[in-house]
N, C-alpha and C positions, 0 to 999 in steps of 0.2 A: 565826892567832890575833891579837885585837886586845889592843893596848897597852894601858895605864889611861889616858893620857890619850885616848884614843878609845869607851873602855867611859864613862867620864865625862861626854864630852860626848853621846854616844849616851842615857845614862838622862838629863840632863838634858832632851834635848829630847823624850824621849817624857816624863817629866811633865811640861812645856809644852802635849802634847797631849795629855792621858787617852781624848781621844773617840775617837782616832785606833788606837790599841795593843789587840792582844790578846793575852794572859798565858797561857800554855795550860805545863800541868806536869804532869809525872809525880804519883805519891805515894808508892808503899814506894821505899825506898832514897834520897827525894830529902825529900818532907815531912817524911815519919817515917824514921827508921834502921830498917837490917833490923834482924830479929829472929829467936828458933829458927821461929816460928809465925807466922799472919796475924795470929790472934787478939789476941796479943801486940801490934801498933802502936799508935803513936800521936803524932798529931801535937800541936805544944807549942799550949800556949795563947798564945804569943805571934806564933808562925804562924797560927795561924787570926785571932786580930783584925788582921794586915797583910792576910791574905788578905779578912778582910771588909772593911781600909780600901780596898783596893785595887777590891774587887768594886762597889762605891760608887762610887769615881772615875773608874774605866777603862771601856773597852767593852765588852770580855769579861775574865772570868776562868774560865778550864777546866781541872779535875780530870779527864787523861786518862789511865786506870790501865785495870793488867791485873785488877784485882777487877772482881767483879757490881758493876755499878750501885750499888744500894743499899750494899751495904756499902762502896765509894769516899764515897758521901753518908753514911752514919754514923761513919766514919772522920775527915772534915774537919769536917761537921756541918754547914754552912753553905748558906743555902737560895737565897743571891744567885748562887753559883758553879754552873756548867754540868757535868754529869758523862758522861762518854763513860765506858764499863768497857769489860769485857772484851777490852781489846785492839782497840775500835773496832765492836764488834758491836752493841751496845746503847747508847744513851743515854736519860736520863733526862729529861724533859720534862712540866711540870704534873702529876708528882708520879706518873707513869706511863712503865714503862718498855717501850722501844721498842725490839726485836731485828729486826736487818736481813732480811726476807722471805729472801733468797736462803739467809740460813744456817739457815733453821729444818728443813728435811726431814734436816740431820745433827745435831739434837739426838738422835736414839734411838744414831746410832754412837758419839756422845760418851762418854753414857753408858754404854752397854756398854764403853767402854775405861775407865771411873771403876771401873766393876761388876771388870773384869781387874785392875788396878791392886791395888784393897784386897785382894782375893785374894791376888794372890801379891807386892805389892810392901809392902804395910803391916805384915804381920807380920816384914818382914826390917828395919823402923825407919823406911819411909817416911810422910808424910802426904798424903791424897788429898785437895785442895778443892774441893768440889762449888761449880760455878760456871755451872753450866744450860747454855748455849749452848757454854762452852769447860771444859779439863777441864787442872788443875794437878796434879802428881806434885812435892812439896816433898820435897830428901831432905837440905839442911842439915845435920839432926841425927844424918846416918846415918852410918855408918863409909864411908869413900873406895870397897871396892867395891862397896858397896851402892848410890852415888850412879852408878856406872858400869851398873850393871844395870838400876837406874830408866832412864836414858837409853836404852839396846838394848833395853828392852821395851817403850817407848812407842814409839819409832822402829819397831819390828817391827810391833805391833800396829797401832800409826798406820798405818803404807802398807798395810795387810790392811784396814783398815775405811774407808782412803780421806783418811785426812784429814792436815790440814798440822802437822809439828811443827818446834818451834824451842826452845831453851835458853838456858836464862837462870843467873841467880844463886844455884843450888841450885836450879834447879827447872828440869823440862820439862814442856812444852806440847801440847795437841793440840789445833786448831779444825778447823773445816771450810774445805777446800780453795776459798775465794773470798777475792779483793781485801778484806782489811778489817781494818786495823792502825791504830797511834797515826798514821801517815802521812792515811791517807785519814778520818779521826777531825780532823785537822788540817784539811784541804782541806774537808771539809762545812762546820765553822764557819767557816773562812775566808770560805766562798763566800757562808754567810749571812750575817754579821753584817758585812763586807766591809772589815775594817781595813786600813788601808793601814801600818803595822806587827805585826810578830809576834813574840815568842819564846819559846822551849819549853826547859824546864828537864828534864833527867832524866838515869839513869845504867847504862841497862842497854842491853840488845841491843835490845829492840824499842821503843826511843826515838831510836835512830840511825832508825828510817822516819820520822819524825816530823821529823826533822832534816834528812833528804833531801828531804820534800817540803814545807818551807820554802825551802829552794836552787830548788825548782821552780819553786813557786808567786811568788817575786823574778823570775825568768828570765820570767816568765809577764806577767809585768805586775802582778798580780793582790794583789802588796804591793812595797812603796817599799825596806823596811829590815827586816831581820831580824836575829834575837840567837840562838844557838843556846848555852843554858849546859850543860856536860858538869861533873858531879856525879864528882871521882874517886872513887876506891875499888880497895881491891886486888883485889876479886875483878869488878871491869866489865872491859867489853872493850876492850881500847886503843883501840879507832875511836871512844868516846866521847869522848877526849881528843884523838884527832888532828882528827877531826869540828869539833869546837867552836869557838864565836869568843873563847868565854873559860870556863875551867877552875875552878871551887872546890872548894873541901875539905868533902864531907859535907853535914848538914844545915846546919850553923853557916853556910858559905857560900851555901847557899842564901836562908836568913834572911839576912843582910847583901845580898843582890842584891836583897831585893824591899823588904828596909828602903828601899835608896838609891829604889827608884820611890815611895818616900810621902813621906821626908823630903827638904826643898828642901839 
């Protein structure tokens, strides 16, 4: 964990070099606060005009979320900012979105596990997000064993139809079993746009890949300096707090770390 007088001199000299940094962040639970529903987010307006001072100044700025493409782009709104969804499968590029060849022969098992899910998991309180390529099971609002059941049905039917699950913050997962998280979502833009600074803001389980393959890509040569911010919260996983070089509270904290990269 770094000090403040080292997180200090760290944002100062990346706003010395804007050309230099790229800014790559979550968005539920780190832009926007959860919520019972997706629908429900929303990021402040005074995060999105940092976000577009910043998208302005800097190299890159990157919304990399576990939503579809699009709706991570109608969420933040902003057309300067680079959008990786679904957990790394898709990004957005000239206003067309681009799903990674390897994962598309298990869009049909995805779906048929969305198709299982509303069946038997949505009339017991769950909500299903259709998300094309990957496949959400939100149960939040549901009573404690209801959130237990979402998880041993997806997990069951998941390994029956092949594909990789993971859990999160009321919600489980299903994609297709290939390399392609906020991790390697990190390492593409890295490798294109070739910062020799990085940091990734977020607050859940599958922002810790994102946060390991920062550690990699420093060990790599491949960037100079890296920032990993861990977004508490009661219900993230501790490894986002142990992970991290520095810890805030919520979105509020969030906004205060990206204020400090605009304001000298």
């Amino acid at each position: 964990m770094l000090g403040e007088d080292e997180i200090r001199g760290q944002l100062h000299a990346w706003r010395e070099t804007p050309e230099t940094v790229a800014i790559f962040t979550d968005i539920d639970g780190t832009l926007a606060p959860i919520v019972p529903t997706p629908d429900m987010s929303e990021v402040s307006a005074e995060l999105k005009e940092l976000l577009s001072q910043l998208s302005e100044r800097y190299l890159l700025v990157a919304g990399i979320s576990g939503r579809k493409t699009e709706d991570a782009f109608d969420l933040v709104g902003l057309a300067d900012v680079v959008y990786f969804g679904n957990h790394g499968f898709e990004i957005l590029r000239d206003g067309e979105v681009e799903v990674i060849p390897k994962a598309l022969p298990y869009r049909e098992k995805v779906q048929e596990l969305e198709r299982l899910a509303r069946e038997e998991l949505v009339p017991q309180g769950a909500f299903v997000e259709e998300k094309g390529i990957t496949a959400s099971v939100h149960y939040r609002n549901a009573p404690p064993e209801v959130g237990e059941k979402c998880v041993e049905f997806v997990e069951r039917e998941g390994e029956r139809l092949g594909l990789r699950i993971t859990v999160g913050r009321g919600v489980v997962e299903a994609r297709p079993p290939i390399r392609a998280d906020k991790g390697t979502a990190v390492r593409t833009l890295v490798e294109e746009y070739q910062p020799t600074r990085a940091m990734f803001l977020g607050d859940d389980t599958t922002d810790l890949d994102a946060f390991r393959e920062l550690e990699k890509l420093r060990e790599e040569g491949k960037l100079r300096e890296i920032l990993r911010v861990g977004v508490a919260s009661d219900e993230g996983p501790p490894e986002i707090e142990d992970e991290a070089d520095i810890v805030v509270d919520g979105v509020d904290g969030v906004t205060d770390v990206l204020r400090r990269l605009v304001i000298s």
